[in-house]
C-alpha atoms as one frame of an Amber mdcrd trajectory, in Angstrom:
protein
  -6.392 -58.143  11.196  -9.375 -56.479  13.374 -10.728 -53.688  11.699 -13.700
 -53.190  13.322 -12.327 -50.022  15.870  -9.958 -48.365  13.084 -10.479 -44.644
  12.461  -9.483 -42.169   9.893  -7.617 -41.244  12.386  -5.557 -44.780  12.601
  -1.883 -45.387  12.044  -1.556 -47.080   8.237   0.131 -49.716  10.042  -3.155
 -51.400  11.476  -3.724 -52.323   8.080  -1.137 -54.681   8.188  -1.889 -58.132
   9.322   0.527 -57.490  12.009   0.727 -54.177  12.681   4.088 -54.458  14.775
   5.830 -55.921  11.786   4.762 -53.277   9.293   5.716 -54.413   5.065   7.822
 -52.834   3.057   5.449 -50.785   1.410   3.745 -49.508   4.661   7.448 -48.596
   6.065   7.950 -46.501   2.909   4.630 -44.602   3.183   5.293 -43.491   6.876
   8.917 -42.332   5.569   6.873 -40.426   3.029   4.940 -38.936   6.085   1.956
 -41.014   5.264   0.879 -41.541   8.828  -2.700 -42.585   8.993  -5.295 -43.820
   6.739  -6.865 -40.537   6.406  -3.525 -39.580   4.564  -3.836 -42.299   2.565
  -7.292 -40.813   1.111  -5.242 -38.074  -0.488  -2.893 -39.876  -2.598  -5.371
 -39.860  -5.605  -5.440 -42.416  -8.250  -4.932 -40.819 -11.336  -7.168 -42.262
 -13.016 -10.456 -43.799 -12.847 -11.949 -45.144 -15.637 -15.232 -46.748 -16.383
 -14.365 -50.315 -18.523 -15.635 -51.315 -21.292 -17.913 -54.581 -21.766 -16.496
 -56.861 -24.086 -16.497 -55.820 -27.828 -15.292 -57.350 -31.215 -12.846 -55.858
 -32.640 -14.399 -54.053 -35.139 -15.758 -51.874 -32.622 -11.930 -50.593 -31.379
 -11.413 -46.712 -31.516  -8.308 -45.258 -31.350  -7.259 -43.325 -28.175  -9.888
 -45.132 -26.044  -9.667 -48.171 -23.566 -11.079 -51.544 -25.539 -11.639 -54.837
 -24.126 -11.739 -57.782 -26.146 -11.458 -61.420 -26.370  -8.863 -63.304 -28.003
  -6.727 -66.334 -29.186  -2.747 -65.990 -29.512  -2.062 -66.616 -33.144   1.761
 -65.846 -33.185   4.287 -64.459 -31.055   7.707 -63.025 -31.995  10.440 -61.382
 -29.436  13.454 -59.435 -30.125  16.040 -57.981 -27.904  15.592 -54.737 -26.530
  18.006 -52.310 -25.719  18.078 -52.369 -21.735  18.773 -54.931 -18.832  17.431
 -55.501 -15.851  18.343 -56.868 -12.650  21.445 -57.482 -10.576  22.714 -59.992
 -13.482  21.529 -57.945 -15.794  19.537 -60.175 -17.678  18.422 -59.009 -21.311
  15.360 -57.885 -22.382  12.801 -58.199 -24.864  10.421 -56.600 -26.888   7.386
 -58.954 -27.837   4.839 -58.647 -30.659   1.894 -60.781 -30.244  -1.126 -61.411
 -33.276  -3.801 -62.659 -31.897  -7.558 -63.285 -33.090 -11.119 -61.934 -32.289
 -12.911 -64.964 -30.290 -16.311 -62.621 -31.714 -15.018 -62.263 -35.238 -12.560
 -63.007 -37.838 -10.111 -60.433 -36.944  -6.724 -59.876 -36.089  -5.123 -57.170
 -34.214  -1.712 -56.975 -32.315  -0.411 -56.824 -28.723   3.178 -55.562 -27.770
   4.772 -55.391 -24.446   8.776 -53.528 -24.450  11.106 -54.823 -22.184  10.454
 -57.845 -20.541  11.850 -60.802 -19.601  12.740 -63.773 -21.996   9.966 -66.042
 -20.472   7.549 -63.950 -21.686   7.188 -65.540 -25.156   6.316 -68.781 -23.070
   3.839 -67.020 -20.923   1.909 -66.273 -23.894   2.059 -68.743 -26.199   0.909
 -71.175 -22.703  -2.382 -68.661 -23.246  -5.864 -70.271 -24.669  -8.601 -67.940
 -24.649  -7.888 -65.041 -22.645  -9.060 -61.506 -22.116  -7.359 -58.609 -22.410
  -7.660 -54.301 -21.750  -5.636 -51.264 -22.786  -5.659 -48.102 -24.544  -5.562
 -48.782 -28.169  -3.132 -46.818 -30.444  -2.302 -46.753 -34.310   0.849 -48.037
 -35.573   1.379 -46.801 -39.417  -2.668 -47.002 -39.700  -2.911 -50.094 -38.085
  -4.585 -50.543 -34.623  -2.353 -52.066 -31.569  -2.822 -51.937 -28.102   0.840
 -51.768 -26.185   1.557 -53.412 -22.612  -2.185 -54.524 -22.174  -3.147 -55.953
 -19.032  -4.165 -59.681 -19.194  -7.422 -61.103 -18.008  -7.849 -57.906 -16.096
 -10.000 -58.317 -12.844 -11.890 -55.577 -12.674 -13.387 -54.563  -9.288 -16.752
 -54.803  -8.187 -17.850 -51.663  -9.980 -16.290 -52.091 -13.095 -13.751 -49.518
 -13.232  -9.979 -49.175 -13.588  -8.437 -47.119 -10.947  -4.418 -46.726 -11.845
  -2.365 -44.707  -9.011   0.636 -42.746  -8.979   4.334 -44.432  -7.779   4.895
 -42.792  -4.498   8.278 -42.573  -2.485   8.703 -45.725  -5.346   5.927 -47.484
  -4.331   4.090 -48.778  -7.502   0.753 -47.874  -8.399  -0.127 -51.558  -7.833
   1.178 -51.866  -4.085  -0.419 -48.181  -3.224  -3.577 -49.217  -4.617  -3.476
 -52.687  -2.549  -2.921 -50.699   0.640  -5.999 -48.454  -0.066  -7.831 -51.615
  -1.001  -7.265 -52.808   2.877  -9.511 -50.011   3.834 -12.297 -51.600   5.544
 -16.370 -51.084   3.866 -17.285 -50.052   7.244 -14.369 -46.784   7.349 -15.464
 -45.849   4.251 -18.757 -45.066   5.077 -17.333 -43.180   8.430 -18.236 -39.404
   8.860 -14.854 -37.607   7.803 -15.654 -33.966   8.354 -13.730 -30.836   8.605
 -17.184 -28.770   8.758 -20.367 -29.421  11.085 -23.317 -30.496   9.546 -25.257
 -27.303   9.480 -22.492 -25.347   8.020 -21.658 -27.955   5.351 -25.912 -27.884
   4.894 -25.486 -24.652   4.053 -22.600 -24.482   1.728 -24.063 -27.648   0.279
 -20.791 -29.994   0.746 -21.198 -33.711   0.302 -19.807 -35.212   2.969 -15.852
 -35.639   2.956 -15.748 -39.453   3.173 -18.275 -39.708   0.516 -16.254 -37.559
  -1.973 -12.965 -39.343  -1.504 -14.996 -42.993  -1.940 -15.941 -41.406  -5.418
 -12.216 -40.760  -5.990 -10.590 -44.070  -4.833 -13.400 -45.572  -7.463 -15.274
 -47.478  -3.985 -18.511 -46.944  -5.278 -20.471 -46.835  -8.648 -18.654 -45.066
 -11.286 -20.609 -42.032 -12.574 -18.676 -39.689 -14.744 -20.531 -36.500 -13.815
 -20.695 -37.266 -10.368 -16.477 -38.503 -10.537 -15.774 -35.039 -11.875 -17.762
 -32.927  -9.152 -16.240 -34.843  -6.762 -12.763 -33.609  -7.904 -13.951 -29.794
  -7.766 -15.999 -30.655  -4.508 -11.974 -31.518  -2.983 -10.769 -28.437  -4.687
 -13.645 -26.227  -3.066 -13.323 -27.967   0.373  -9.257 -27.166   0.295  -9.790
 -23.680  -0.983 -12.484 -23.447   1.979 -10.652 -24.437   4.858  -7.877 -21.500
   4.163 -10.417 -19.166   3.588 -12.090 -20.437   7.254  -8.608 -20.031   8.428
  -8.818 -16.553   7.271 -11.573 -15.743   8.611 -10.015 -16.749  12.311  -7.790
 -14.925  11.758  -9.317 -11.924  11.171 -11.918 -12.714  14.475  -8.999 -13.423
  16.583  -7.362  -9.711  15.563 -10.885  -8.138  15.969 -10.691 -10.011  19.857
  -8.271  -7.873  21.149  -8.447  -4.497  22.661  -5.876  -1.801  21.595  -5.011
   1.828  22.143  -7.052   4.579  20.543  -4.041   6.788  18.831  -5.285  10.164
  18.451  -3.978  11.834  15.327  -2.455  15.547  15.871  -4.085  16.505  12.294
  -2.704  19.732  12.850   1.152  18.461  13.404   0.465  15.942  10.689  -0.251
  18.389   7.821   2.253  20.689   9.237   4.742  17.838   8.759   3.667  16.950
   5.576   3.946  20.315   4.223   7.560  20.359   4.561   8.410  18.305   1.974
   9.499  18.961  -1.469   6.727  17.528  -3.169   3.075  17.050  -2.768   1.488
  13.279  -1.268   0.149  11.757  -4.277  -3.294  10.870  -3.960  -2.717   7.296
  -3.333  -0.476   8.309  -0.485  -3.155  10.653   1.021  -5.890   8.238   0.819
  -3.851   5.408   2.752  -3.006   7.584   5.365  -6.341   8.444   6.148  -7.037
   4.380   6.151  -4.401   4.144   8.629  -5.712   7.097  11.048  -9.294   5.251
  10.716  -7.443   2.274  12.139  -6.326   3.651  15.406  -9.199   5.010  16.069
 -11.211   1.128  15.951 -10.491  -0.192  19.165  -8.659  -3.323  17.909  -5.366
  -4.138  16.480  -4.413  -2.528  13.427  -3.651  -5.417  10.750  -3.172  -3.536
   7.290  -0.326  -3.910   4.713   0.725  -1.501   2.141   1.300  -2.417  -1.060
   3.268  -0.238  -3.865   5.724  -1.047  -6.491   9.687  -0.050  -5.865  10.146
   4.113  -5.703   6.444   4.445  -4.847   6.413   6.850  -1.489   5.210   3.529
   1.230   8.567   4.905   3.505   6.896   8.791   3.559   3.826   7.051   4.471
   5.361   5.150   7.043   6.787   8.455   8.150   3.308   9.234   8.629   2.127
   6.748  10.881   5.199   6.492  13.352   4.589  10.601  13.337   1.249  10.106
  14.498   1.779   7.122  17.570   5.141   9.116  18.902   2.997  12.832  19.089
   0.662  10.861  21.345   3.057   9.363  23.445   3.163   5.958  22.138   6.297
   4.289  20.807   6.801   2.754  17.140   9.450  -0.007  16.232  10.533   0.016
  12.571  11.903  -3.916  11.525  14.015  -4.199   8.605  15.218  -7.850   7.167
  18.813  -6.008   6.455  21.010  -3.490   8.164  21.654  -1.692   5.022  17.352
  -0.578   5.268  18.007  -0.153   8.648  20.201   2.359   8.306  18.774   3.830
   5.513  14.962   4.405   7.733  17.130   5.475  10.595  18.437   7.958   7.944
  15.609   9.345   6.831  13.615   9.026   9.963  16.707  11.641  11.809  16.107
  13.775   8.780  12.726  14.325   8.810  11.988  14.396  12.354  15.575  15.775
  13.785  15.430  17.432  17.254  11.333  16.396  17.629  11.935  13.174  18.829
  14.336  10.866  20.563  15.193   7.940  17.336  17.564   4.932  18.004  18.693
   1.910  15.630  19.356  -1.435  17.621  20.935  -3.627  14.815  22.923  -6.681
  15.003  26.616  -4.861  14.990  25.155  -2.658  17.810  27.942  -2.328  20.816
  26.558  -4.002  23.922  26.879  -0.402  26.280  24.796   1.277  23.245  22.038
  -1.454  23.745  22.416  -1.161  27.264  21.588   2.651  26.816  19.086   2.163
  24.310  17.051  -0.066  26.514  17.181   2.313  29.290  15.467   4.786  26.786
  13.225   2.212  25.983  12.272   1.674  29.539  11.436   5.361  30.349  10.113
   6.050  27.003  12.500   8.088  25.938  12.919   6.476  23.081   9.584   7.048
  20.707  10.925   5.114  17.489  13.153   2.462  17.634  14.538   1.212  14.027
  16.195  -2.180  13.601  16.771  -5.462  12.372  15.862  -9.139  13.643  17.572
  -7.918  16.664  13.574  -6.338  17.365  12.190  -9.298  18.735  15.024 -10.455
  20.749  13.367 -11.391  24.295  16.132  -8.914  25.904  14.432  -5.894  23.827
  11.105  -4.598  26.044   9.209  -1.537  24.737   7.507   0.248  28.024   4.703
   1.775  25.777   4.923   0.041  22.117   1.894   1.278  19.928   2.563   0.637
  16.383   5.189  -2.062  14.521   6.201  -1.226  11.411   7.498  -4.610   9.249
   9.156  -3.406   5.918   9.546  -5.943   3.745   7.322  -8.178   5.084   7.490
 -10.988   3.080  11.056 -11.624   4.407   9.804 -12.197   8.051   8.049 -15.329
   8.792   5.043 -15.389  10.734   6.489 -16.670  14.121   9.017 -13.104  14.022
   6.223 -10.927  13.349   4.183 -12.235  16.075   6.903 -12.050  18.577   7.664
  -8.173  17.822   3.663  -7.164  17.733   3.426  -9.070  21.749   5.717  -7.018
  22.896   2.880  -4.344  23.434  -0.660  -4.551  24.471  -3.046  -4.881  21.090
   0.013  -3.493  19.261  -1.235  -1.902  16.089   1.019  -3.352  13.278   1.967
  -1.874   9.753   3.333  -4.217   6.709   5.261  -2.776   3.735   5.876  -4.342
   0.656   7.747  -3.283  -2.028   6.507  -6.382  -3.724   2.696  -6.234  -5.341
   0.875  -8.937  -4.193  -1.196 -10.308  -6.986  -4.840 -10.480  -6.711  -4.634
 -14.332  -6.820  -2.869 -14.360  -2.836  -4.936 -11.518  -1.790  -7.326 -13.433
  -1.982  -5.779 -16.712  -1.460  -3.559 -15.532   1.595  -3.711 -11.815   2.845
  -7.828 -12.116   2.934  -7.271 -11.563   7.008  -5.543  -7.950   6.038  -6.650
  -4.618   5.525  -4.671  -4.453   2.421  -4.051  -0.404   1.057  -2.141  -0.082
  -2.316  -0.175   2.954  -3.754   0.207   2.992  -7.290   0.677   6.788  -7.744
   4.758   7.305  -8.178   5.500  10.853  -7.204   6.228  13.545 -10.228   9.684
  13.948  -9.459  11.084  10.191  -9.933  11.977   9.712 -13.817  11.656   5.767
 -13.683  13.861   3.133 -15.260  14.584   1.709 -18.932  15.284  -2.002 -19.225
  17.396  -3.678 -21.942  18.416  -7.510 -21.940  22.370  -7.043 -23.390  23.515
  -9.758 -25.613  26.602 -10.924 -27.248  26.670  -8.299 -29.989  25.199  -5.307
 -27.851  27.949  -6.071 -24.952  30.122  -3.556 -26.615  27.916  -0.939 -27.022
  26.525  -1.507 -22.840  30.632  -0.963 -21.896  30.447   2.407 -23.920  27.198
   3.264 -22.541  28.551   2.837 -18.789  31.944   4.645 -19.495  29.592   7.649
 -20.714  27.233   7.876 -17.919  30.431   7.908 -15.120  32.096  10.422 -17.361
  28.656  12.635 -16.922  29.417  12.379 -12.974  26.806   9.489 -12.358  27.488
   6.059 -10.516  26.670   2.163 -11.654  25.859  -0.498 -10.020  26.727  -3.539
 -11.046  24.986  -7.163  -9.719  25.719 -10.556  -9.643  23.958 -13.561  -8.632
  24.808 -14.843  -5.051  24.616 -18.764  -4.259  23.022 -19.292  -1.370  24.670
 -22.461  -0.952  28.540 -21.779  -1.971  29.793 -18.468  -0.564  32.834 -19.487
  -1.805  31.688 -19.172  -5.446  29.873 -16.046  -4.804  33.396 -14.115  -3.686
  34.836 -15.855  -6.910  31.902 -14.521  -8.807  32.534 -10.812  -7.360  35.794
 -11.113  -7.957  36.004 -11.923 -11.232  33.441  -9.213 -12.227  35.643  -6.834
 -10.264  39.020  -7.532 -12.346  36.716  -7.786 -15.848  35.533  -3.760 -15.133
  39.198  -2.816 -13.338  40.749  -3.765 -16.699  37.554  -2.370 -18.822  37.548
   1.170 -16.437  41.322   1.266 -15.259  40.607   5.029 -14.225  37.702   4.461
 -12.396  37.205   4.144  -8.485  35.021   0.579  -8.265  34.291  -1.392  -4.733
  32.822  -4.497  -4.149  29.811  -5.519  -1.475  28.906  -8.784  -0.582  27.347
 -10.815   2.858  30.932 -12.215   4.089  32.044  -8.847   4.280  31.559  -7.208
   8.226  29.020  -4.741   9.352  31.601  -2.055   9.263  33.354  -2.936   6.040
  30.242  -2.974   4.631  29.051   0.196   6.117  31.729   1.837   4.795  31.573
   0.808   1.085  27.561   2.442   1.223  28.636   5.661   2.319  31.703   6.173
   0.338  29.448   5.146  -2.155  26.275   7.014  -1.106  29.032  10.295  -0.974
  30.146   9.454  -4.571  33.492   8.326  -3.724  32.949   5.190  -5.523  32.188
   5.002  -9.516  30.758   1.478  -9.943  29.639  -0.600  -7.067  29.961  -4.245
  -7.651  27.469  -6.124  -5.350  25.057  -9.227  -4.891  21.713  -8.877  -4.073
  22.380  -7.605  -0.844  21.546  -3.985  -2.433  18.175  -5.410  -3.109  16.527
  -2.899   0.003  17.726  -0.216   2.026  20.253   2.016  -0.433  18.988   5.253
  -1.881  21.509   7.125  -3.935  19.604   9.834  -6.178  23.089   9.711  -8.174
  22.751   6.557  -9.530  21.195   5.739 -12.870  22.765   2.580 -14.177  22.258
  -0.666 -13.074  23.524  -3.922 -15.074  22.830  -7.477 -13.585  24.558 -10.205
 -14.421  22.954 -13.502 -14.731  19.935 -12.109 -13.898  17.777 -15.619 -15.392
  18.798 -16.805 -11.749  16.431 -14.230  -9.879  13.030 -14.079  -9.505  11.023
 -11.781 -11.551  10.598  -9.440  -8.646  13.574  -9.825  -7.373  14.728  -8.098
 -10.303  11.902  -5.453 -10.358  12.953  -4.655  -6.761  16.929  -4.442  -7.497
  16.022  -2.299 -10.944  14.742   0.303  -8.286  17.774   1.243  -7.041  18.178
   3.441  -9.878  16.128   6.255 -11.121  14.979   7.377  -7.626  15.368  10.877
  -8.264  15.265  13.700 -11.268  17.755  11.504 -13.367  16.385   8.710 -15.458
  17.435   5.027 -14.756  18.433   2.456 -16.783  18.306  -1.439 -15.909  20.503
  -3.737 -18.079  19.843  -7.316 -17.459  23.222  -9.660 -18.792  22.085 -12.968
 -19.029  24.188 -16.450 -19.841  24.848 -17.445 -23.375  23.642 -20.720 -22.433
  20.288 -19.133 -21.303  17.381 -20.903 -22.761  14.948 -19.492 -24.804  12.076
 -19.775 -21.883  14.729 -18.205 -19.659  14.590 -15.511 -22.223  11.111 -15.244
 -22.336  10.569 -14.562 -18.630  12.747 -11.702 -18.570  11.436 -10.159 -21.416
   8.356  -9.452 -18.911  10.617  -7.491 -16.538  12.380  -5.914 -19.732   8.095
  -4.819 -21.358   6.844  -4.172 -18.119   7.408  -1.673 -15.154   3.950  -2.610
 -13.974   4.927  -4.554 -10.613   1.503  -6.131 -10.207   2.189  -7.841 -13.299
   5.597  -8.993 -12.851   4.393 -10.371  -9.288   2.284 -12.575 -11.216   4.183
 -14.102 -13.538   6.987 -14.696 -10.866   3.989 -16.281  -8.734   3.103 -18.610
 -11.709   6.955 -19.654 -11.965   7.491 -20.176  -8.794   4.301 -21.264  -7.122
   2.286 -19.893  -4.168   4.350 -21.080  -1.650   2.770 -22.757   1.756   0.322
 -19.780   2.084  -0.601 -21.092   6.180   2.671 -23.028   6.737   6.395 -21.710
   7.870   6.959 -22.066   4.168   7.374 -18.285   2.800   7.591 -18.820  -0.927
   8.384 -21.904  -4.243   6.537 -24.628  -5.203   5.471 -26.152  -1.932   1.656
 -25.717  -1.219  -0.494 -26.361   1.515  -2.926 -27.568  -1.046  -2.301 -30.788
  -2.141  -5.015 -30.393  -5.394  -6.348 -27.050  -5.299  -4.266 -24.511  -7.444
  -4.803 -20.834  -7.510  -3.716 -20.373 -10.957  -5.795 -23.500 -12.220  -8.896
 -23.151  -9.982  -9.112 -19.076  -9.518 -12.987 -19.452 -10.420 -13.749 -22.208
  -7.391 -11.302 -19.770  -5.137 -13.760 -16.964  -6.086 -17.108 -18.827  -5.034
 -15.452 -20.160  -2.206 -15.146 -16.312  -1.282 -18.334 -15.327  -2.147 -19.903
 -18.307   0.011 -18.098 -17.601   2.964 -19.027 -13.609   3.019 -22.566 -14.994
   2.506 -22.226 -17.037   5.507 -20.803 -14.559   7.527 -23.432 -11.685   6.317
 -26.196 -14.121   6.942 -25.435 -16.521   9.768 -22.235 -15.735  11.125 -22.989
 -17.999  14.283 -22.250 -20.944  12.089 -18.654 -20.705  11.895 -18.258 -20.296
  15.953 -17.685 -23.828  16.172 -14.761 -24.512  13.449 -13.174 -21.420  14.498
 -12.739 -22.489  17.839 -11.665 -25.967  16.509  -9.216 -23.998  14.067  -7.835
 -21.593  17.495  -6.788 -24.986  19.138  -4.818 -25.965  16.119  -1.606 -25.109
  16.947  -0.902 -25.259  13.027  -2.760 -22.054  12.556  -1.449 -19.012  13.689
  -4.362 -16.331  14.150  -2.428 -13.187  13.992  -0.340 -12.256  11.292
């Protein structure tokens, strides 16, 4: 094998000895997605330990890795419980005493399930070395499955790796051994050298040599090379950030001119006065238009919180100066709601359509005629937006509710259908401060926490077994008093079949509990119009208790109702069931959330919704749903659970290296900006990084 032109860059397969006939092992890593030797540098041992010289035995401590030198005395087997192999040949359990070749001491070795040859194998043994972790048996020192004569490499360490797509440690670490000297010591930066001078990074190649245990093994050094990777992960997402943001800043966009006049006019129509929160992040917004580039700012508020009025606001402001706004909701339910609310507050001032997915083709057809001559000033919908048959003749501002149920890809393909289309994201989910900064630093990010005086809130109880009763009574009371319920239950994203079972048998358990009361059902396999019918004949209080999934999640405002009961609820996320809880008390009435969990439900299941049932405070629930569920691929098409870009930095874990990873980059940019030209042109030709939100 000629290894003299390989690169990081390399397919693993040139470290075979014929790279056309790739092993076993090799096939298995490229399954994995293990392409080139540069992805082989992040599968990291895990561990790498300095070993010990020879000792006698006196000198073994318990817990730590001892290597000593040694004569088999005795050895006894036994069968062990399991078999092995296609013939299933038994195993054995072995016991080995064997004595100090520096001392007159004994100690023992044990190995659990091996083969029968093995009490051969070590009775054939003379003098022999051996190394493991030594542990105490009844308060007598043993070392179990030691490794025999162990060959140590040239710097004297141990380095044990993971199994990976089940390849053994042993195999992965023989691959990484084919590495050539020469590669190692080959330049493998993500950062040019006077930008990595100036954060002070050691060079990438030399951290990951540390790492694999390829050069002298310095425990100091070993552990700042593991927060070096950390920091260098955490830095390129923060670089990627920071494209972002420059590529938004790049383009030109329409100076809105705010009617303050017609804006405080507006505003003073309403029944209750902006909180301050709400005030303050429409003036943040009316800054924006006024910059000259792209408007790139989400709101953030908990459920009930006024970020629709403020909305209101900014669609007010782009349609008074000619431009035109489209509103995208992730369900026709919000759609219809904002296209609602939208006719009610602005009725007669300016032309308002809804494109949505159950739209009649000779409505679009009309509605894009609107579009075409302007007509149309705010356009509400669905995915149906940023269908390449939808064209805006004049679009100024996008408004994204919901955001985080949009990937990037749809946002992007809404905001092009203007020139430097200002852009607007709602979220009715906090974002915790661990992904603002981790994810949203690119965004202008505005938060309301204020909840207007005239909402009442919500009560949460978690119902069990005994207080199941006393929940039933507490319904019947509340529908007597004129109020409605709604009542959810988990839906399966992958059995719709179950789900209709599940709302069906929840419907016939309340028919027969409430035989005198009017009850519905809503779920996704139902049609647009069915559906549309069940919300207003429930939104008109012709229906008592509204059995639903989650699809009531966004988009339903009905001031008259105040109980909500969820069934199952340990299968949502935390926020998830912060968000649904806001259906109810919306208005004067106070709400009440009851969450009905299984009997089966474990006691950490318990313990997470006891943070929904203590807190209201949505910033707080977002976290602890973020720690449960995991960051998600914060640069990636992944939206959200357990898969990270990272492969070894961890928000949660590493927050303080996130933080000076922040503070290094604004001191970069405040001092010598013109050092990040070059990556962030590398990063624009990525095709992997999207620079606009």
């Amino acid at each position: 094998m000629s290894t003299n032109n390989l690169s990081w860059k390399s397919s693993i397969t040139a470290l075979c000895s014929s790279p056309s006939k790739p092993t076993k092992t090799i096939q298995k890593l490229l399954s994995a997605q293990i392409n080139t030797i540069e992805d082989l540098l992040w599968l990291l041992p895990l561990r790498v330990t300095k070993l010990p010289d020879i000792h006698p035995f006196s000198e073994i401590k318990i817990g730590s890795y001892f290597k000593g030198s040694a004569t088999v005395i005795t050895v006894d087997i036994s069968p062990a419980f399991g078999k092995r192999g296609k013939n299933k040949v038994q195993l054995f359990n072995a016991t080995a005493v064997i004595k100090d070749n520096l001392s007159n001491t004994f100690i023992n070795l044990k190995w659990f399930n091996s083969y029968p040859n093995i009490k051969n194998q070590l009775e054939a043994l003379n003098s022999f070395t051996f190394l493991g972790i030594v542990s105490d048996y009844k308060g007598v020192p043993q070392i179990v499955n030691p490794n025999l004569d162990p060959k140590d490499n040239d710097n004297g360490i141990l380095i044990e790796y993971p199994t990976v797509n089940s390849i053994s440690g042993t195999h992965l670490k023989s691959v990484i051994n084919r590495i050539p000297k020469n590669l190692w010591q080959s330049p493998l930066d993500f950062f040019t050298k006077d930008l990595s001078q100036e954060l002070s990074i050691e060079s990438l190649n030399q951290t990951f040599m540390r790492l694999h245990g390829q050069c002298e093994y310095d425990n100091k050094k070993y552990k700042k090379a593991k927060e070096d990777l950390i920091y260098f992960e955490f830095l390129k997402d923060q670089l990627k950030v920071v494209a972002r943001k420059m590529s938004i800043k790049s383009i030109s966009a329409p100076k809105i001119k705010v009617d303050s006049a017609a804006i405080d006019n507006f505003i003073s129509t309403f029944p209750y006065q902006f909180t301050e929160d709400q005030t303050k992040v429409c003036e943040e917004i009316f800054t924006d238009f006024q910059q000259g580039h792209p408007m790139m700012r989400i709101v953030q508020g908990d459920v009930g919180c006024g970020k629709t009025t403020v909305a209101i606001v900014a669609a007010l402001s782009v349609a008074t100066s000619g431009g035109q706004v489209a509103i995208m909701c992730p369900t026709e339910a919000l759609a219809q709601q904002h296209f609602k609310t939208f006719n009610e507050l602005l009725s007669g001032e300016y032309t308002i359509d809804i494109l949505v997915g159950s739209t009649k083709t000779a409505q679009r057809k009309l509605i894009q005629e609107r579009l075409d001559k302007n007509q149309t000033k705010i356009l509400v919908g669905t995915h149906s937006l940023f269908q390449d048959s939808v064209s805006f003749s004049n679009l100024q501002l996008a408004i994204i509710d919901e955001q985080h149920k949009f990937g990037v890809e749809q946002r992007l393909r809404l905001v092009s259908k203007g020139e430097g289309t200002h852009c607007l994201l709602m979220s009715a989910t906090p974002i915790p401060r661990t992904l603002q900064l981790a994810q949203y630093g690119d965004l202008d990010i505005s938060t309301i926490k204020t909840i207007p005086s005239n909402r009442k809130g919500t009560q949460t109880r978690i119902i069990k077994t005994e207080t199941y009763e006393k929940y039933l009574s507490f319904v019947k009371t509340r529908v007597e008093l004129g109020e409605q319920i709604y009542i959810v239950v988990p839906a399966i994203e992958d059995n719709e079949e179950n789900d209709l079972k599940n709302i069906e048998k929840v419907e016939l358990l309340y028919k027969n509990y409430f035989p005198n009361f009017l009850i519905q059902v809503l779920h996704g396999k139902m049609n647009s119009d069915d559906k549309n019918k069940v919300l207003i004949d429930y939104n008109a209080g012709r229906i008592n208790i509204l059995i639903s999934t989650s699809v009531i999640e966004v988009g339903i405002n009905v001031l008259n109702a105040t109980v909500m009961a969820i069934y199952n609820p340990e299968r949502f996320g935390l926020s998830s069931l912060h968000q649904l809880r806001g259906r109810v008390g919306r208005g004067e009435k106070p709400g009440f959330c009851f969450l009905i969990p299984d009997s089966n439900t474990s006691s950490e299941g318990i313990k997470r919704l006891k943070v929904v049932e203590r807190s209201h405070d949505g910033f707080e629930i977002a976290e602890a749903d973020l720690k449960n569920r995991g960051e998600g691929d914060l640069f990636g098409s992944s939206q959200s659970g357990n898969i990270s870009s990272n492969k070894v930095a961890n928000i949660f874990e590493h927050f303080a290296i996130l933080e000076t990873v922040q503070r290094d980059v604004q001191k970069v940019k405040n001092t010598k900006p013109e050092l990040f030209i070059p990556l962030l042109e590398k990063l624009s030709r990525d095709k992997k990084i999207s620079t606009t939100v």
